[in-house]
PAMIMAR-263989 format. One record per residue: residue in one letter; x, y, z of N, C-alpha, C in turn. Coordinates in steps of 0.02 Angstrom, whole numbers, padded with zeros to 5 digits, always signed. Last residue first. Layout:
% residues N
AXYZXYZXYZ ...
END
This chain:
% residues 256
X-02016+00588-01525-01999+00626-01475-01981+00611-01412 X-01994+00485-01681-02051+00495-01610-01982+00541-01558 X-02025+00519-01850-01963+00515-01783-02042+00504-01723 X-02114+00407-01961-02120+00478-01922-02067+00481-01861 X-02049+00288-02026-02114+00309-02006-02075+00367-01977 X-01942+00260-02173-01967+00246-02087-02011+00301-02092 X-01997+00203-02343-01966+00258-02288-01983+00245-02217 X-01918+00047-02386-01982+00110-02380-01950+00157-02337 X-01776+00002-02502-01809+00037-02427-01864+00055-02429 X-01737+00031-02626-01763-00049-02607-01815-00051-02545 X-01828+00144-02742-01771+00136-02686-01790+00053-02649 X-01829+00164-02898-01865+00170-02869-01821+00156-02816 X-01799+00180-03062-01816+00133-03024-01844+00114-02944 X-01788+00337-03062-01829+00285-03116-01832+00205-03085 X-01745+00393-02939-01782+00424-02991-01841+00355-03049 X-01621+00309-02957-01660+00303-02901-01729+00337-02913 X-01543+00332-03067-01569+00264-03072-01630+00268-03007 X-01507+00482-03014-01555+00443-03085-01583+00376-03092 X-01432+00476-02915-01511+00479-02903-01554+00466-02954 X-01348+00408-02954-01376+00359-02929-01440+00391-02912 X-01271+00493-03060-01310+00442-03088-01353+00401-03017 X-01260+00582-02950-01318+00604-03010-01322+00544-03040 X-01233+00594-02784-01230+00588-02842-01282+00567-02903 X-01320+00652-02699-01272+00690-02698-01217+00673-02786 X-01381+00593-02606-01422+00654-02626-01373+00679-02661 X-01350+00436-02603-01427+00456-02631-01438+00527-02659 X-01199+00436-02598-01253+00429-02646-01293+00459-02675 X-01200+00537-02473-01195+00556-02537-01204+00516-02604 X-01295+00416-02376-01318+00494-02391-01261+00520-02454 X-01182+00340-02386-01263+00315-02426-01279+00391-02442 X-01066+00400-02344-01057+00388-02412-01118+00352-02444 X-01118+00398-02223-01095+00449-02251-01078+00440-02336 X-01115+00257-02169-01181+00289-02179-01167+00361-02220 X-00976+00240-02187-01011+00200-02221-01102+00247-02235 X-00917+00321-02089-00900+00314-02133-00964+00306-02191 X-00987+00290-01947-01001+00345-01970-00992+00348-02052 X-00945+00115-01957-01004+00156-01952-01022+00227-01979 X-00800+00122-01990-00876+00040-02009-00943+00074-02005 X-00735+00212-01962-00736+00198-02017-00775+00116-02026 X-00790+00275-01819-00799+00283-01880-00783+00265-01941 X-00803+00141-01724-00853+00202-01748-00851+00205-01796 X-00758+00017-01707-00726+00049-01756-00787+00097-01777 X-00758-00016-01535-00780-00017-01570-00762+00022-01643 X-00703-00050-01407-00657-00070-01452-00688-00071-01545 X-00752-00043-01297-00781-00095-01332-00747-00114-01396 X-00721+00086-01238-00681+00030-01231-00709-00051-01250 X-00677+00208-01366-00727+00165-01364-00709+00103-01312 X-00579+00330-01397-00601+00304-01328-00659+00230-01330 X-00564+00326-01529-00491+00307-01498-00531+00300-01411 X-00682+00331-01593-00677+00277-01597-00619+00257-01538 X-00673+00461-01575-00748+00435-01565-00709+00353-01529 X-00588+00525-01660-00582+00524-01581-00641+00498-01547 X-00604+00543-01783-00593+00470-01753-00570+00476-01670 X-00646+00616-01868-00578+00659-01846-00560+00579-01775 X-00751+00669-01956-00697+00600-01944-00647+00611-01928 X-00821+00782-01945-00764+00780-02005-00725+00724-01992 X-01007+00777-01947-00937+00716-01902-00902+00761-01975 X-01095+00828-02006-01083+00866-01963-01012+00828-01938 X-01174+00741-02084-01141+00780-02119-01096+00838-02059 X-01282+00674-02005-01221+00667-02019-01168+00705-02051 X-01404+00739-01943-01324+00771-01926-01273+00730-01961 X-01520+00678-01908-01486+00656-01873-01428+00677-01865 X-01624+00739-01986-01614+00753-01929-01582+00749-01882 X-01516+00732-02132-01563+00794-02095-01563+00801-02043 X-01460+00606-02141-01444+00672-02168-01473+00734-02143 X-01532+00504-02072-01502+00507-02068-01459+00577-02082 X-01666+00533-02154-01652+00555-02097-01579+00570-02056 X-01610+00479-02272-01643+00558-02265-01647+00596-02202 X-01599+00333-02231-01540+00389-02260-01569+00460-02261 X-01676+00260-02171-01674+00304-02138-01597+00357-02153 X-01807+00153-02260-01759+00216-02273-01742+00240-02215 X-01823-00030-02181-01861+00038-02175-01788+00087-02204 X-01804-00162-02183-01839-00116-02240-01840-00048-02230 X-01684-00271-02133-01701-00211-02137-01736-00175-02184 X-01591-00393-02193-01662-00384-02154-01720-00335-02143 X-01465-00318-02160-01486-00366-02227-01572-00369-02219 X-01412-00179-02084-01447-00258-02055-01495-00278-02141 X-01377-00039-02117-01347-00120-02141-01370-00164-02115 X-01470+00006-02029-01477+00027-02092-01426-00031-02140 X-01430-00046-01890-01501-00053-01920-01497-00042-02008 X-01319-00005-01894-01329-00071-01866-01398-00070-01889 X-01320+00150-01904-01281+00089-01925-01290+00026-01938 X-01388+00180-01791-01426+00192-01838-01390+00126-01917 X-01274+00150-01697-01343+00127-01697-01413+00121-01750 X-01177+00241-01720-01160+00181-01745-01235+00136-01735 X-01251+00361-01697-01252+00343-01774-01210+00298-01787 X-01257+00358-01573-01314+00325-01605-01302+00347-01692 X-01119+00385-01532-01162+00326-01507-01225+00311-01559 X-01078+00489-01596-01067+00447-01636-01109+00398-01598 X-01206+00636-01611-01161+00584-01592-01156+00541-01616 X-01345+00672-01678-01349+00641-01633-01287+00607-01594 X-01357+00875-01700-01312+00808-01737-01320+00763-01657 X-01426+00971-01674-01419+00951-01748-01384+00901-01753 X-01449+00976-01550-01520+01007-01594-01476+00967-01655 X-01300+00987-01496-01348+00929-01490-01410+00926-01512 X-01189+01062-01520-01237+01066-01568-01283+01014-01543 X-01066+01114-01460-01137+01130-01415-01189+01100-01460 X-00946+01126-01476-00985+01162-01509-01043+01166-01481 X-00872+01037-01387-00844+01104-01387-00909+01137-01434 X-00951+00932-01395-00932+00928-01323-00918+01022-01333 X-01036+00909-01517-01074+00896-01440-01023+00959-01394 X-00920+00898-01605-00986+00934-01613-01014+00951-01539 X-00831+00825-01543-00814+00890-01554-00855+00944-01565 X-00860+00713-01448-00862+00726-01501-00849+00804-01507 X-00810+00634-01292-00758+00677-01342-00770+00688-01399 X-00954+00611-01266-00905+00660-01227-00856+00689-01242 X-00955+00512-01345-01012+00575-01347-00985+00622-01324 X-00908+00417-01323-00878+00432-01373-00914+00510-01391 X-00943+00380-01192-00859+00421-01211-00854+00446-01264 X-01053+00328-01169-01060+00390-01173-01007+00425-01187 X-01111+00201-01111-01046+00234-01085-01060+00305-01114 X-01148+00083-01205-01167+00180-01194-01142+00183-01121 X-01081-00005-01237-01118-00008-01184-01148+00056-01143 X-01110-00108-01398-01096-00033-01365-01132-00042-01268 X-01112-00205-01506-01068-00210-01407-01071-00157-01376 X-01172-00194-01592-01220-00212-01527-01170-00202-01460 X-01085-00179-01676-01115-00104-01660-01165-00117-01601 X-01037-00287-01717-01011-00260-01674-01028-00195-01655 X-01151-00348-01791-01156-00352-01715-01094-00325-01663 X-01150-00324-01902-01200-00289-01869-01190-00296-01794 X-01050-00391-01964-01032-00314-01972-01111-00301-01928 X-01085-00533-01929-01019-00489-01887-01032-00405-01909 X-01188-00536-02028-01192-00518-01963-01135-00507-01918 X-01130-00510-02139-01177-00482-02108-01194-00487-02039 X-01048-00656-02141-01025-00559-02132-01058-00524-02120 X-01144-00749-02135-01132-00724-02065-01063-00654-02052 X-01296-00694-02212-01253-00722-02229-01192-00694-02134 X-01446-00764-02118-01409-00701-02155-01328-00741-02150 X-01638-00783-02137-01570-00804-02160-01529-00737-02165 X-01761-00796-02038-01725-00739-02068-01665-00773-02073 X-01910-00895-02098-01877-00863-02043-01821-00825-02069 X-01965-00989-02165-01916-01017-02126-01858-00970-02090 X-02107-00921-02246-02108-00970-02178-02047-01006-02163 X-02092-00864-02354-02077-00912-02350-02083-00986-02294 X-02103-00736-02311-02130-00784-02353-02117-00815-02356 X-02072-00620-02187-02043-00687-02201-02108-00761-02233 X-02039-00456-02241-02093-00511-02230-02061-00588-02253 X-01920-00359-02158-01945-00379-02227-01990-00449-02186 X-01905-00277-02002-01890-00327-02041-01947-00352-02096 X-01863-00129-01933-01929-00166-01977-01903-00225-02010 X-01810-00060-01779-01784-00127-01834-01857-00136-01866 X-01861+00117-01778-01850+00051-01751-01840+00007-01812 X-01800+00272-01801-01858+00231-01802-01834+00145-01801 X-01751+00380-01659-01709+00322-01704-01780+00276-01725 X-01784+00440-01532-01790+00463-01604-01782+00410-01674 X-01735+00360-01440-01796+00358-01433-01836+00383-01512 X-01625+00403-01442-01607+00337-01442-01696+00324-01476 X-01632+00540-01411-01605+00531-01473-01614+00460-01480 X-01654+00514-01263-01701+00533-01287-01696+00532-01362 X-01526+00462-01201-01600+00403-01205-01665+00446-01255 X-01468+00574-01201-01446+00513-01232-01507+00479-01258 X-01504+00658-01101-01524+00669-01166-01517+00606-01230 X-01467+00607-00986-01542+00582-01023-01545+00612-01094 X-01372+00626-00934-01356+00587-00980-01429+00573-01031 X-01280+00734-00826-01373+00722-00838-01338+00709-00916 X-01153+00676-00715-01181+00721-00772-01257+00691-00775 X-01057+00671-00588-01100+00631-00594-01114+00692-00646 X-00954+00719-00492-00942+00680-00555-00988+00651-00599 X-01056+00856-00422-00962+00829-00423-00967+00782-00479 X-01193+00826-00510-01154+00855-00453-01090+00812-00436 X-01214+00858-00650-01273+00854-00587-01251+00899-00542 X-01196+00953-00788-01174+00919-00735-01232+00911-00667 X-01246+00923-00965-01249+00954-00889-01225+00916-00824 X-01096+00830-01058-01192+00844-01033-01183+00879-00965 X-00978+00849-01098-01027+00859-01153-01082+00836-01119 X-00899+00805-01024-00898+00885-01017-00967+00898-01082 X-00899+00719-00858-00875+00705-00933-00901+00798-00930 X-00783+00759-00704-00868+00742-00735-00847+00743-00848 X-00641+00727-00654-00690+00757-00663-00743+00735-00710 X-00484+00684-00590-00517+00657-00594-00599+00720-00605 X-00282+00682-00571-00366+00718-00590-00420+00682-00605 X-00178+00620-00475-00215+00595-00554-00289+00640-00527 X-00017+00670-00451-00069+00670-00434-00128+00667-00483 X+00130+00553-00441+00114+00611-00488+00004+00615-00439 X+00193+00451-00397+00208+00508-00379+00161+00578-00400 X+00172+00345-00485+00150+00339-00407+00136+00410-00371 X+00081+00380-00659+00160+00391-00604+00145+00383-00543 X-00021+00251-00710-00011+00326-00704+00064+00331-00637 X-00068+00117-00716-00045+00170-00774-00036+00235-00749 X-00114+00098-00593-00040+00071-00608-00011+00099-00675 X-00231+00122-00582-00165+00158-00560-00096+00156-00574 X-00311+00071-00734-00290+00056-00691-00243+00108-00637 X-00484+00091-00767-00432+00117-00786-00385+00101-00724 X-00624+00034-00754-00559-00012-00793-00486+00038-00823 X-00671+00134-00677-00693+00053-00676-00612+00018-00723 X-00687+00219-00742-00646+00231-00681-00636+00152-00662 X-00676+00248-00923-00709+00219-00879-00683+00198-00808 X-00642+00410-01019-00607+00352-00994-00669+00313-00924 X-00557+00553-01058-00623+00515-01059-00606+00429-01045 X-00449+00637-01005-00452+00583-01046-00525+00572-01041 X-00413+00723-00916-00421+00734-00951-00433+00707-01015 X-00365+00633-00798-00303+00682-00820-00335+00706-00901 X-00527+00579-00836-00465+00563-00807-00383+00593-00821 X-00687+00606-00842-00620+00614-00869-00557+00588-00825 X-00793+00447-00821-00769+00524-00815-00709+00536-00853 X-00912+00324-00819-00885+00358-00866-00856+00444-00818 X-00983+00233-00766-00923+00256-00715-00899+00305-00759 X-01086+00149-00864-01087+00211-00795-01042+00259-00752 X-01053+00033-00916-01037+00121-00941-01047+00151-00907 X-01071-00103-00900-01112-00060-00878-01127+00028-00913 X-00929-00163-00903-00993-00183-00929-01076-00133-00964 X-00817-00175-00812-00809-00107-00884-00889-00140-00936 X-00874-00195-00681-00825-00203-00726-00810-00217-00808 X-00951-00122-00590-00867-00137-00580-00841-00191-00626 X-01074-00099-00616-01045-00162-00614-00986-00166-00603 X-01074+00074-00568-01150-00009-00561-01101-00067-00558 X-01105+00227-00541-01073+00173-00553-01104+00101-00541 X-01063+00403-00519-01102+00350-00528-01088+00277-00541 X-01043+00486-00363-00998+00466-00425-01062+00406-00454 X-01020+00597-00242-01058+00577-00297-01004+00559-00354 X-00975+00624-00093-00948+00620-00140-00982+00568-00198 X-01002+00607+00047-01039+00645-00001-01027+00648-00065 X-00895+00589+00121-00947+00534+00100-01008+00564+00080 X-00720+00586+00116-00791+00632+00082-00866+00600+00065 X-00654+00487+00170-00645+00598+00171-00715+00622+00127 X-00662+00388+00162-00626+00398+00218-00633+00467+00233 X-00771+00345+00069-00768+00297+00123-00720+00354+00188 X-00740+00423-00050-00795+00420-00007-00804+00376+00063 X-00613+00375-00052-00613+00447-00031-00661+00458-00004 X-00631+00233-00105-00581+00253-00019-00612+00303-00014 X-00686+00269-00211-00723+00245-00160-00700+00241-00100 X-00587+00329-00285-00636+00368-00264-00676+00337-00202 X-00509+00205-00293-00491+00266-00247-00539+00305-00267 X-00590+00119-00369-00570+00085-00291-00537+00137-00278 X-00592+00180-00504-00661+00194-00442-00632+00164-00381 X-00463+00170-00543-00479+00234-00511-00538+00217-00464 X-00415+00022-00460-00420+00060-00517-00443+00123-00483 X-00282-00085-00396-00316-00065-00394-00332-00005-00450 X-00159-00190-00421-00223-00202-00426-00271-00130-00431 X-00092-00137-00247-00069-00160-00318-00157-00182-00338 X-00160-00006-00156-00142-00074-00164-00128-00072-00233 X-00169+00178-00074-00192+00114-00103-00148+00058-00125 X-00224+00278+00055-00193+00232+00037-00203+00174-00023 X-00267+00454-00030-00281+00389+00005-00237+00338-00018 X-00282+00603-00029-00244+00571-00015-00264+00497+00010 X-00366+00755-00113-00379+00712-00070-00321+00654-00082 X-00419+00899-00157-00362+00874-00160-00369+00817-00116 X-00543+00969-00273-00527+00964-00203-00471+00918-00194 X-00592+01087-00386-00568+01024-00388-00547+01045-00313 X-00746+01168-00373-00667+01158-00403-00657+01085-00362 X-00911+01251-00439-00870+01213-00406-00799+01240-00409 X-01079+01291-00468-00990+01296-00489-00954+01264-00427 X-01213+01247-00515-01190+01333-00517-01122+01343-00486 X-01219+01117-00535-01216+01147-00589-01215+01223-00577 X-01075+01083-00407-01146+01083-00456-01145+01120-00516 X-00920+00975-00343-00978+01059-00372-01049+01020-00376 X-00764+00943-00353-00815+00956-00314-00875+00998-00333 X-00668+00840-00444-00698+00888-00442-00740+00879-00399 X-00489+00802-00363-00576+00773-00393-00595+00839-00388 X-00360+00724-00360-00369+00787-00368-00432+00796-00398 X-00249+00639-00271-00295+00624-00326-00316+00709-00299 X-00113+00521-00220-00125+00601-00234-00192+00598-00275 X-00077+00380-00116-00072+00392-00183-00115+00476-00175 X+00041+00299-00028-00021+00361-00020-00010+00384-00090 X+00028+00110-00005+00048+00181-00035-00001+00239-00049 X+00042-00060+00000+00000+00000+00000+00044+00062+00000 
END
């Protein structure tokens, strides 16, 4: 054991600072096992959110010396013994209090997204898919909204735009639906309009925090970015689309 240095934010949403706190800790151990000393020994007021202890959940999500990063699976042992490790609230949603943010907006864009329609199974033997298809759909299922990649988008976090662009979390979600083989419903228009794609410059800091290890943007953001210029953008495909018509129906109405 060893007195390790940490340096947490204290506040609300009408202001705070960071507070300096000292606790003993062990080989093994991660950031949330020293916040939880702190609450245990110096500050048992100290708000932090958190569920499974271990990197499952996404809840533990904060910055860390300014990193975005899950407290849960970040170790001490990566950082200098000596050195004192910062610790604060993500920066792209209102803050509650000390580390804890208001995330609901999340669930409410999630809520926007028109749902899986799957094509009519005539046949009566159910949904065949080839199984690249389904690796390319199901690594957009590993997400465990966490919320990192939301926290370091550039749109969201420094611009503020959350009216116009949904993040990369749910435009690897929209992803996973709009390549699911299965899938009838258009949501390239939407995709383009309400959802903001045109707003990511792929600048892949989405993807460098994902700890699911997910390839945001070039399997996801990528890919949906180059349907939308298809459809609206190049001329022979809106011509053929014009006269033949689109494979998709259109999704139903966003819901609020």
């Amino acid at each position: 054991m060893s007195l390790r240095a940490f340096k947490i934010w204290r506040g609300d949403s009408e202001g705070g600072e960071f507070k300096d706190y000292a606790v003993e800790c062990g080989e093994g151990m991660v950031v949330l096992d020293a916040i939880h000393r702190v609450q245990t020994e110096h500050a048992g007021d100290l708000a932090v959110r958190w569920n499974c202890k271990a990197g499952k959940c996404g809840s533990c999500s904060v910055e860390i010396d300014g990193k975005p990063k899950l407290a849960c699976m970040t170790r001490l042992s990566d950082y200098d013994p000596e050195a004192t490790v910062t610790v604060q609230p993500i920066k792209s949603f209102p803050l509650v209090r000390d580390l804890v943010t208001d995330v609901s907006w999340n669930y409410t864009q999630s809520r926007r997204i028109p749902p899986f329609q799957p094509e009519e199974d005539k046949d009566g033997r159910g949904l065949r898919m080839k199984q690249e298809d389904v690796d390319r759909v199901q690594e957009f299922r590993k997400c465990i909204e966490c919320f990192l990649c939301q926290d370091v988008c550039h749109v969201l976090r420094d611009h503020e735009k959350h009216d116009n662009f949904v993040g990369p979390r749910f435009m690897i979600q929209l992803a996973g639906l709009e390549m699911h083989p299965a899938d009838t419903a258009d949501r390239i228009p939407a995709i383009r309009k309400e959802f903001g794609s045109g707003m990511c410059n792929i600048t892949r800091c989405c993807t460098e925090v994902c700890p699911e290890h997910i390839d945001i943007t070039d399997n996801g953001i990528i890919p949906l970015k180059e349907r939308v210029v298809d459809r609206f953008y190049d001329p022979i495909a809106w011509l053929l689309g014009k006269l033949f018509g689109k494979r998709k129906q259109p999704a139903p109405a966003l819901e609020v």
